[in-house]
Steps between C-alpha positions, in 0.01 A plus 500: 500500500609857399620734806322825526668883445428808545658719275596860539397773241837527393531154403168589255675846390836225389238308267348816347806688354640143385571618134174426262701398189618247696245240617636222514725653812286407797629572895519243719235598723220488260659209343421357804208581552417389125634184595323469806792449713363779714143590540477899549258631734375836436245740664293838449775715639796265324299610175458816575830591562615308202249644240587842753842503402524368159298765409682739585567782238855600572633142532324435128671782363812366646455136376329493140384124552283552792193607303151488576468206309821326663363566839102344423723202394736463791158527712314272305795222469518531926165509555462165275753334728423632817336413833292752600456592904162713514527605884850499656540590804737737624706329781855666465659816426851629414580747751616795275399354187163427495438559123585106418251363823241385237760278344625367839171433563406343268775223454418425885119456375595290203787326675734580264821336509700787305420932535725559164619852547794727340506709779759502754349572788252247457737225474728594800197389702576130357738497755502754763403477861307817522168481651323565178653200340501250795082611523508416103673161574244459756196569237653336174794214667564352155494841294849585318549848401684499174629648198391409138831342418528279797129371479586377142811379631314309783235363261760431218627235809167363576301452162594288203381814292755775312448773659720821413 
């Protein structure tokens, strides 16, 4: 059975501005969920912040292959794949940076095994002793903040599929 991930709008923003001449280039994340070595889990405020952000104006004049178009697909293509949590709770918070609770909460609602993440303060709490990340370990024991490249790397070890 697939393990479950939350994945942060960044991740999403990566897929979007992948170069549109270029399809057959896919990133490993969505490969896996494509694959279904994963299962994403998504929610109102996960989509919201991803459609939120995607849509930006300035960052689509910056990057000419996040279009309107691009982003409808990128939505559509998660949505098809996801597993959708209609009520999450909201059980933790990240004492100065609150703006990613929604995600935290809901990979401890969907039990997610992996919150995929860019963002370095997010994955310092993999393995620090603060109080906000020993409560997290409390709420979510099996969850593994990571990085793209070292969730393909860890699924690359598990699953017979080519992942890259």
């Amino acid at each position: 059975m697939s393990q479950r991930a939350v994945y942060d709008t960044m991740v999403f923003f990566q897929w979007a501005t992948l170069p549109a001449n270029e399809p057959q280039r896919i990133h490993g994340t969505l490969r896996a969920i494509v694959n279904r070595d994963i299962r994403l889990c998504m929610s109102r405020a996960s989509l919201d912040e991803v459609r939120r952000v995607l849509s930006d104006d300035e960052l689509q004049r910056d990057y000419p292959s996040l279009t309107a178009e691009r982003v409808a697909v990128i939505l559509d293509r998660a949505l098809e794949y996801a597993d959708w949590f209609e009520d999450v709770p909201e059980v933790f918070s990240l004492s100065g940076h609150t703006k990613d609770d929604h995600l935290f909460n809901l990979a401890i609602e969907s039990k997610s095994r992996y919150f995929v993440t860019f963002e370095h303060r997010l994955l310092a709490l993999q393995d620090s002793q603060t109080a906000d990340a020993r409560r997290l370990r409390r709420l979510a024991p099996t969850l593994r903040i990571v990085n793209p490249p070292l969730l393909v790397q860890e699924l690359k070890g598990r699953t017979p599929r080519s992942i890259q």
